[in-house]
N, C-alpha and C positions, 0 to 999 in steps of 0.2 A: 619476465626475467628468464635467463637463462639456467636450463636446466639440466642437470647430471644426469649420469649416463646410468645410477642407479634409477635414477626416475627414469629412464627410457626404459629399461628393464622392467619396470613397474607395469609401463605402461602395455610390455609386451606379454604379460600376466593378464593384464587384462582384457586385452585383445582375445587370447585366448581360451580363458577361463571365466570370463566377465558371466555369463549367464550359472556357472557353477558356485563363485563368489556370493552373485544375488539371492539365489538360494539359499545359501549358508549364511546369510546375513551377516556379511563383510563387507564394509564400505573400503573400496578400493580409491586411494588419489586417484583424481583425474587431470590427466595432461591438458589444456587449452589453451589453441591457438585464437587469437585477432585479428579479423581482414584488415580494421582501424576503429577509430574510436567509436566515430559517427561517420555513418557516411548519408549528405541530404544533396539533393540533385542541386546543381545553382541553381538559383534563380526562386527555389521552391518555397523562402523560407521571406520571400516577398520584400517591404522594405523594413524587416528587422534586422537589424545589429547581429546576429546567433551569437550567441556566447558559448562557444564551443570547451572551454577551459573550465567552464563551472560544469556543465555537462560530463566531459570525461571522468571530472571530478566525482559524480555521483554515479555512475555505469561503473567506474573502479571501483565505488564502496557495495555497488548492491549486486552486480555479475561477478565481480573478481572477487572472488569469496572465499573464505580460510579454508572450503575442503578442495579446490582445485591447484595446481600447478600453471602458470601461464608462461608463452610462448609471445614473439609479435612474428606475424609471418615476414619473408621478405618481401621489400617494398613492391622490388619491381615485378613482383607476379599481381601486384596490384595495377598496376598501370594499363594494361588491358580492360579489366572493371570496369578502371572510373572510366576508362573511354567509352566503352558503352553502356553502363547505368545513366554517363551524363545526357547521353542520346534517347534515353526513355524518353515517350511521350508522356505514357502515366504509370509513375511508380506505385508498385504494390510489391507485397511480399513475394506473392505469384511471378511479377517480372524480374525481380531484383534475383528471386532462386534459378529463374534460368540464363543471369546474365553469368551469377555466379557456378553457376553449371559450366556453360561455354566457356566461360575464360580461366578461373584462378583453381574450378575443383579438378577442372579437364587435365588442366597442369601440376598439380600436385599427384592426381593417378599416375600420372604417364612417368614423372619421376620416380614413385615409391613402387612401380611395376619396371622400370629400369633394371637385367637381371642383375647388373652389380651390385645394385642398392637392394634386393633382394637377399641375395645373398652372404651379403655382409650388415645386411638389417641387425642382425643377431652374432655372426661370428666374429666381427671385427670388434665388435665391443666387449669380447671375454677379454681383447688386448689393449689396452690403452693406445700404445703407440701401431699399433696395425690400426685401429680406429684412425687416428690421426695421418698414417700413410693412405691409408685406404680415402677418405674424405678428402685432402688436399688434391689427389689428383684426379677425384669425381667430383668436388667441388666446381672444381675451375671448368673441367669439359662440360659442366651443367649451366654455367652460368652464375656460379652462389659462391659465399663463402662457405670456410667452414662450419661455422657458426648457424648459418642459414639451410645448410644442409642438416644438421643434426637436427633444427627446429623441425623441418618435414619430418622427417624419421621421427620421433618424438607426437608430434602430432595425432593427437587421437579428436579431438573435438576442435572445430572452427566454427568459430560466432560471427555474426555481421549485425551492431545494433542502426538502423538507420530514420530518419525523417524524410514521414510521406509529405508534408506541408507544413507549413507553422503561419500563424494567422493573428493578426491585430485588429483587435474592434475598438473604436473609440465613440462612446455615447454619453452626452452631454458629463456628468462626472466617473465615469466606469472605464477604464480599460480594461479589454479583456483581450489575456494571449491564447491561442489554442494551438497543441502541439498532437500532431497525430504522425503514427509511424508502427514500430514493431522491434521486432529480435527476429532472425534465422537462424540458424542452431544444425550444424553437420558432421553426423562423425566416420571416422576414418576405418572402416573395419580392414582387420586382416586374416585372409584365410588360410586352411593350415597349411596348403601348400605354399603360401607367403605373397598371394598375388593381393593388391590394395584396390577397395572400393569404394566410394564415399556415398553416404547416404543421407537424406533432409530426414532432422529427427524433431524439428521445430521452425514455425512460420507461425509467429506469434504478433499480434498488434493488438495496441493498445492508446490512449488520449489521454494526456495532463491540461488541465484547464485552470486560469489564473485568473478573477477578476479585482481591481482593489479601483481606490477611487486614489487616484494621483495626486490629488492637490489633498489628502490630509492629512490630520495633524494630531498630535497627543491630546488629548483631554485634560492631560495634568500639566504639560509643559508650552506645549502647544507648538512642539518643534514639530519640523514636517515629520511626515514617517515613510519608511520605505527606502529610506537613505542607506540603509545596510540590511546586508543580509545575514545572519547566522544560520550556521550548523555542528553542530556539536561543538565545538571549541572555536571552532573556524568562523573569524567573521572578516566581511570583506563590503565595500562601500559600491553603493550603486545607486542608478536613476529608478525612476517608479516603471518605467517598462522592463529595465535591467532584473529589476526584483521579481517584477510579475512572472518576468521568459524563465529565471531560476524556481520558481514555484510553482509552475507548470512542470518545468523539466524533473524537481523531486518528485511528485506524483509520478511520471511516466517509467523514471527510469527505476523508481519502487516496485510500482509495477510489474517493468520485463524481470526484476530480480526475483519474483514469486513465479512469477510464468516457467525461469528458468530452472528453479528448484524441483518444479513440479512435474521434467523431466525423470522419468523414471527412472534411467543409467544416473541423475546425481542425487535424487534423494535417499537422502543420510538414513540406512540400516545397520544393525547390529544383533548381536541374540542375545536374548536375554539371560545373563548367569546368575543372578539373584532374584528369588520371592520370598516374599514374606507378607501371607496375606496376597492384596489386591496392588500389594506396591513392589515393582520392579525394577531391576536394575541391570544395568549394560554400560557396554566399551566404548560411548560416546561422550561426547564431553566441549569443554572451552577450543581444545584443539582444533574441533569441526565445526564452530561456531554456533554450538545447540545453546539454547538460553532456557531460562526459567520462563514456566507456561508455557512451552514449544509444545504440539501434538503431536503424538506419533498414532499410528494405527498397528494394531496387535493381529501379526499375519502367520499364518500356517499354509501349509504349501498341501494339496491334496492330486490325486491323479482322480482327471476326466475320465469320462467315458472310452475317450481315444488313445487313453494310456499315459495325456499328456499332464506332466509336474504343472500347475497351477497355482495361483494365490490369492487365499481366501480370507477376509477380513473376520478375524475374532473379537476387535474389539476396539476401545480406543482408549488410551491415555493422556496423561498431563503432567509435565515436566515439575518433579517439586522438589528437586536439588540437584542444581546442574554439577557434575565430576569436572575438576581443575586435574586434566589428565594430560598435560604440557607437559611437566616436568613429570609425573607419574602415570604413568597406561592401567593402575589399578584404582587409579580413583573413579568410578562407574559414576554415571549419573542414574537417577533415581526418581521412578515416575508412578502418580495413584492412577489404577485406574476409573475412569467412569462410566463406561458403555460396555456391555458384553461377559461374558465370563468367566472365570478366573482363567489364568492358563497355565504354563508348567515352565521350566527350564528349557530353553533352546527356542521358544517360541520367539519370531522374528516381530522388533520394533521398525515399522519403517513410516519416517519424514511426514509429516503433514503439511505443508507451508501451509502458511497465511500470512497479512500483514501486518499483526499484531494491532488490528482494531475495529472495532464490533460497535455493529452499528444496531442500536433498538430502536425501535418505532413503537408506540403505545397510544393507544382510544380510549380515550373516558371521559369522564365528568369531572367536575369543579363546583363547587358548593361554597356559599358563607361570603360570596362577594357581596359590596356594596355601594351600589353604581346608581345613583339616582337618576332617575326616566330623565330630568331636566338634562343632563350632559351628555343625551344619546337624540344629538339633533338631524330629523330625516332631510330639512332643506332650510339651507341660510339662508334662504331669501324671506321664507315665510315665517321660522321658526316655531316649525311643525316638530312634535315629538315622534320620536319613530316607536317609540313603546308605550303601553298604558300603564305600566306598572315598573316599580322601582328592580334593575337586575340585580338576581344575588346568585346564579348557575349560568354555568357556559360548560357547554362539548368540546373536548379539547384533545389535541395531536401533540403527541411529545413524538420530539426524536433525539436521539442520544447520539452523539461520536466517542467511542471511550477507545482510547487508548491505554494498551498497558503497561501501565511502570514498573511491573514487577521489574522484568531484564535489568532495569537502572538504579533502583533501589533494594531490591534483595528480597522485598515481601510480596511472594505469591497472592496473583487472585488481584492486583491494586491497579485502580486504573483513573484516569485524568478525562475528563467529560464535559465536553461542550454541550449545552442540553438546550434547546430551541423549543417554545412551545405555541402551538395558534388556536383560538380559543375563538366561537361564536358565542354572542352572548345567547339564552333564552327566557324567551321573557312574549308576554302578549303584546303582539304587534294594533299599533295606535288605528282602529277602525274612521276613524274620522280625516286620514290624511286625502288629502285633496288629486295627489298622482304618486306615481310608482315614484321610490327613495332615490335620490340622487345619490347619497351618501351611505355607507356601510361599516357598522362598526366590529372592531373584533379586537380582541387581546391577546398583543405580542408580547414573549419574555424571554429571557437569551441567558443562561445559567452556566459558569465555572466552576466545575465541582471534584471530589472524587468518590471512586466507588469501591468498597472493598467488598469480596464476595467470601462466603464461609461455604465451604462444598461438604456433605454429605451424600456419598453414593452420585450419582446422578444427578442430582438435586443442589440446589443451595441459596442461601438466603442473605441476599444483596444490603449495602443500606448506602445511602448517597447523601452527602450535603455539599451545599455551594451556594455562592454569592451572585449576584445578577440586576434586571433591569425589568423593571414590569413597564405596561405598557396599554394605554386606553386610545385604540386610536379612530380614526374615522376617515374614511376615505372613499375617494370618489373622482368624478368628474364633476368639472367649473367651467362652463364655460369655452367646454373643448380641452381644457388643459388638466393635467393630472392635481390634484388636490389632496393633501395627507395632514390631517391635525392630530399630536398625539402629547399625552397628558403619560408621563412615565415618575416612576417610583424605582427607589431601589430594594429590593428586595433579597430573603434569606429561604433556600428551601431544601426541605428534611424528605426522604421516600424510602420507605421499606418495600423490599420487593422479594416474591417467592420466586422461583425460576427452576424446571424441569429441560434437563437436554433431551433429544429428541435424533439427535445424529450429531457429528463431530463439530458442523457448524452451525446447526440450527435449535435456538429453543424456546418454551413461552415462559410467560410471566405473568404474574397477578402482583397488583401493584396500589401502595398506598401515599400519598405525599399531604406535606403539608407546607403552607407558603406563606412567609408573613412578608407583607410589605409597609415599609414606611408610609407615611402622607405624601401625595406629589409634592415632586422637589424642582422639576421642568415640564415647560410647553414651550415645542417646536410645531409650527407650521410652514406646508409648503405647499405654492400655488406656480405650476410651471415653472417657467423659470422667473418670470415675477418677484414672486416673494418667499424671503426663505428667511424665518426670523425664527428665532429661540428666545425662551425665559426662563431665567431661577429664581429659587429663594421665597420667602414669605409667600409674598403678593401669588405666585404659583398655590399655593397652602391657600390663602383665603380663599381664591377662586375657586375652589374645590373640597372644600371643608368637610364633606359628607363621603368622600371620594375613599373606598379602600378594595386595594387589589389581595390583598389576603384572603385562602381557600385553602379548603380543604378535597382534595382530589382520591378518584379511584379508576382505574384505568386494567387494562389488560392490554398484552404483545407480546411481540415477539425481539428475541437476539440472535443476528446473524454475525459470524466471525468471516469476513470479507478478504477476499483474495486478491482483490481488486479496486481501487477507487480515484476519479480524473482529477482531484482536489488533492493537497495535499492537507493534511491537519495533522499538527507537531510531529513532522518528519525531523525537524531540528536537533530533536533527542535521540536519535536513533543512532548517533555515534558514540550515544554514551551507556549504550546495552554493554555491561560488562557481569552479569550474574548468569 
């Protein structure tokens, strides 16, 4: 958008003053300019479709972000660019910062060190109409509009998000898209005598990866799926590759939107004017786009050895009532802390990104199964048992995707969890089998839960439930051809969990669950592409009468709050963070 000439002022503030601001923990608007949306070499993106328009669509929601100011540069200082990025042999960040070196930042120097645009950078704009004489006829002799000229002037930050490759795998039911690429990131400094020099403050890359299987379909309606895609309120129709390249591209460009944050000129500071206790409060808010559960880190500034102002981490907190400072600049927001030691007034909060979703990973046991030895067969042929004794324990790997709903529903600490678990049985293996197992059995279960955590200090104490799919399966090779027969149940499961933090993003856990499943309700099996048959109902149930996937688990792990990840999982929601 086009921006006012207070905002150039702003920006001239900070050019200036930018290191004395950080300091004082004042987030200053940042001006930002666009080389373009995307920019991917032809040819690079193979024989995909790009769907450049869903793309833009999510670099606007996750780069262009409520504390910046945005700019588009003019076109034509682009045209040079694209003529030699398109000539790259191989792009990378490394060649694309020197194409954009030689052509569009060489050009932007040379005009903003122009002495009339020097020095009328600042004096022409105390006058409205001296701004307006003065630009009309530097405009023209530049080659720009008015408009265009002001945008340089103005310009403190230029992005260039692009695609290194984009790639389609298709295996027998799996498409998978892969997008790799990055962010460049340059800003414009000016010094006190007023000469302009641009400087690379980010060369960032990153991978969004999509895999779904094309040809399926509901479970309940049996309509295909992948026909549309949502986000946030926005939904829009598509093919199952159209969907896959959009679910790639949310991951990626989620992604560069935390990479970019995590520049240090924009992560969101303030000082703190309220304590009370271990709970703080500051000048940020809905305005700058801070949510509920946001991290900040609790920073004091010390002098080195060398004399030089520094900044030292005191501590870290957690967003527990965001300020609605739109319409009012005293409504603070409001943070506990958890790491480190009380602090005082003036003490600076400054930005943590993440993506708002934490990934646990957990080892343990499983107890009280009941898997009779008969349905744990080592070879079809012979109908050898692979164990001597009936299973009732399995070693088991949970991993968790938890996303948090606080931002969208209002209650801190709540989070929405995909929970996967793989499970070997243990049991004494059958001494009397004739050769090594063809066939291997193990316990897969795939769980839809949520998680609310209660925080004490550092500490706190989780509890999760959710609905899911148990699973007895046995697999192998046949024949040369992959082989999978799996006996599944649905299932219900409960877990209490301790959890100590340990740093801003890392912590462990001790961990107890409990899981009851139904009787089997299906058996699917699959032999190559041969045979791929499924069963429900009773006749499932008689076959299997003794069959129970209910245990009782104990586990220990760890939670990491991820900055990063190639998948997306319920990016969908993230238009609807409004706490």
């Amino acid at each position: 958008m086009k921006t006012s000439k207070i905002l150039f002022l702003l920006s001239l503030v900070l050019f200036t003053f930018g290191l004395v601001n950080a300091q004082q923990g004042k987030y200053v608007r940042k001006s930002v300019s666009s080389l373009e949306s995307v920019w991917f070499k032809p040819g690079s993106v193979g024989d995909l479709s790009f769907d450049a328009k869903t793309f833009n669509k999510f670099i606007d929601f996750y780069i262009e972000i409520d504390r910046f100011d945005y700019n588009v540069l003019p076109a034509d200082l682009l045209d040079n660019f694209r003529n030699e990025a398109n000539s790259l042999e191989e792009v990378s960040s490394e060649s694309l910062s020197g194409v954009l070196e030689n052509t569009v930042i060489n050009r932007i120097v040379e005009i903003l060190n122009d002495p009339e645009v020097m020095k009328n950078r600042g004096d022409a704009l105390k006058d409205e109409a001296a701004f307006q004489t003065f630009a009309a006829t530097k405009a023209k002799s530049l080659g720009l509009t008015v408009d265009e000229l002001e945008t340089l002037m103005n310009s403190a930050y230029i992005y260039l998000p692009y695609i290194q490759s984009a790639s389609k795998e298709v295996k027998d039911k799996s498409l998978t898209i892969t997008l790799k690429g990055g962010v460049i990131w340059w800003k414009v400094k000016i010094s006190s005598d007023g000469k302009a020099s641009v400087v690379n403050v980010l060369d960032a890359t990153t991978t969004g990866v999509s895999s779904i299987d094309p040809t399926a379909v509901s479970p309940l309606t049996k309509a295909p799926l992948h026909t549309h895609f949502e986000f946030g309120s926005e939904k829009w129709e598509t093919t199952p590759e159209q969907y896959a390249q959009n679910d790639a591209m949310l991951a990626f460009c989620k992604n560069l939107g935390v990479k970019t944050k995590e520049i240090n000129d924009f992560k969101l500071s303030a000082q703190i004017v309220e304590v009370d206790g271990k709970t703080y409060g500051f000048g940020l808010g809905h305005r700058e786009g801070v949510h509920l559960d946001d991290g900040f880190h609790l920073m004091e500034f010390e002098e080195n050895n060398d004399g030089e102002e520094v900044a030292v981490k005191k501590g870290f907190v957690r967003v527990s009532k965001t300020g609605d400072n739109i319409e009012n600049s005293n409504n603070y927001t409001y943070a506990n802390q958890l790491l480190g030691q009380q602090v005082s007034e003036g003490t600076v909060v400054m930005e943590h990104p993440r993506l708002g979703l934490d990934l646990r990973v957990k080892l343990g046991m499983v107890t009280g199964l009941s898997i009779n030895k008969e349905y744990v067969i080592a070879d079809l042929f012979t109908g050898e048992l692979l164990f001597e004794d009936d299973v009732t324990s399995a070693l088991a790997a949970d991993v968790f995707l938890s996303y948090n709903l606080a931002p969208i529903i209002g209650i801190t600490q709540t989070y929405l969890d995909l929970n996967f678990t793989f499970a070997m049985p243990v049991a004494t293996f059958n001494e009397e089998l004739s050769e090594t197992p063809s066939i291997v059995p193990f316990i897969l279960s795939g769980y839809l839960g949520g998680t609310k955590k209660m925080w004490f200090g550092s500490s706190n104490a989780s509890l999760f439930a959710g609905a899911g799919l148990e699973s007895l399966n046995l697999a192998g090779k046949l024949f040369g051809e992959d082989y999978v027969y799996s006996v599944r149940s649905i299932g219900f499961k409960a877990a209490f969990d301790f959890e100590k933090l340990l740093t801003a993003d890392l912590s462990v856990n001790l961990g107890l669950q409990y899981k009851y499943a139904l009787p089997p309700m299906q058996l699917a099996y699959k032999w190559g592409s041969i045979v791929d048959e499924t069963y429900e109902g009773s006749d499932v149930t008689d076959l299997y009468p003794d069959l129970s996937l209910s245990a009782l688990g104990f586990n220990i792990g760890i939670n990491y709050a991820l900055g990063e990840l190639p998948i997306n999982v319920f990016g969908f929601l993230d238009p609807f963070k409004k706490h």
